[in-house]
C-alpha angles and dihedrals in degrees: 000000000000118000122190118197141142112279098242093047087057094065138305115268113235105230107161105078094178093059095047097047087046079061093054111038090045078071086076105025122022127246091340105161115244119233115205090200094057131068121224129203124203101223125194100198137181125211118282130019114354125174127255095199093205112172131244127240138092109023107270134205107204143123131233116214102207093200088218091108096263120121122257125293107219118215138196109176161085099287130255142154110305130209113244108194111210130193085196152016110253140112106281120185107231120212125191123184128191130039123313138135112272126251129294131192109153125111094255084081112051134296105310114178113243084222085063089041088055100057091067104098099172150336131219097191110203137190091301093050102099117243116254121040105231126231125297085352101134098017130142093006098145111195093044097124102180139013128201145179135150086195100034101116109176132022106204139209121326076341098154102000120146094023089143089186097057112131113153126021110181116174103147085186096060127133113166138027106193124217111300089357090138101018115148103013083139088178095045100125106161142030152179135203144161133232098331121213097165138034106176127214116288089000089142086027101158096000090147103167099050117140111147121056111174115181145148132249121269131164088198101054109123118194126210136234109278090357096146088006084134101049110111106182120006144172104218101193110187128184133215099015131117121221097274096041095050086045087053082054098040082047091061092045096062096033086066096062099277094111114184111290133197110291099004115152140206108200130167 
């Protein structure tokens, strides 16, 4: 089914990422004022010591609030995994300010349990955040539930697949999903992405619950082999195109073994 609306009839976009994190993340502290240029970390953690897998790299100037009540622990460094002491077990909402390198968690860079892997519930990735995220560097964290980041541009090989949790992704600057890069998010219902010049292989590979697909506009997007091949029924909402422009795009999508499902929507 084709439905050919006014843009802003179709839905409005949502362009102000730090209201509507302050909305989310009030879910789980009250009125705690958002701050575009930090990034937060939803942390299920468990008493004791837990890891902050902080990546190395460039050398970084930056502070982790802990939100376990203890004041801030300056750093000045390459990166590495940091020590959180908690009182308690409980979900704690981390917030680092400053520059430093992203999180990473995949194999490609060292031996992380999958028990640390698991206590990351989400990230809002703000103007500090880098980027890309790198290959495998959130993979496989099971509980993430939703990813966010206004200045987040690539997601790279293998970058988030296998994060079975994976509700929501909402990047509205982004530009390319690598191959695999969100393969098995089998929970994965809704996202939101920018001008799109690259959808990898098997970058929706087993997606299975997706229903939303926001995106805008872009000749030069290319679309790899088996990219939505598992969808089954799906609102593509794109913005900026005319009718024969969104059908070009529609086109590639199912050319790329999607096939038109039950309940799949063009709308623009």
């Amino acid at each position: 089914m084709t439905i050919t609306t006014p843009e802003t009839a179709v839905r409005a976009r949502e362009t102000n990422q730090a209201q509507r994190e302050a909305i989310r993340l009030g879910y789980i502290i009250n009125d705690y004022p958002y701050q575009p240029d930090r990034t937060y970390i939803v942390f299920e953690a468990t008493a004791g010591i837990n890891k902050l897998h902080i990546a190395t790299g460039a050398t970084g100037n930056y502070f982790i609030n802990a939100g376990n009540g203890k004041s801030k622990l300056p750093f000045n460094d390459t990166g590495g995994t940091k020590d959180l002491t908690y009182d308690a077990a409980g979900r704690y909402l981390i917030t680092i300010e400053g520059n430093f390198n992203g999180i990473l968690l995949g194999s490609d860079f060292g031996a992380v349990p999958q028990g640390e892997r698991d206590k990351y519930i989400g990230i809002t990735m703000g103007s500090n955040y880098p980027t890309a995220i790198v290959s495998n560097a959130l993979s496989n964290a099971a509980n993430m539930e939703h990813v966010c980041g206004d200045g987040v541009t690539s997601i790279q090989l293998g970058a988030m697949q296998n994060c079975t949790s994976l509700k929501e992704l909402c990047m509205p600057n982004l530009t390319s999903i690598a191959g695999s890069g969100l393969i098995g998010c089998n929970k994965l219902q809704k996202i939101e992405v920018g001008s799109l010049t690259t959808l990898g292989n098997d970058a929706l590979g087993s997606c299975t619950k997706l229903i939303e697909f926001k995106m805008t506009y872009n000749a030069l997007l290319t679309v790899g082999i088996n990219t939505f091949s598992a969808v089954k029924m799906m609102d593509l909402i794109m913005y900026g195109a005319n009718s024969t422009e969104a059908n070009a795009v529609d086109a590639a999508f199912v050319a790329s073994s999607m096939g038109k499902r039950n309940g799949y929507r063009l709308i623009y």
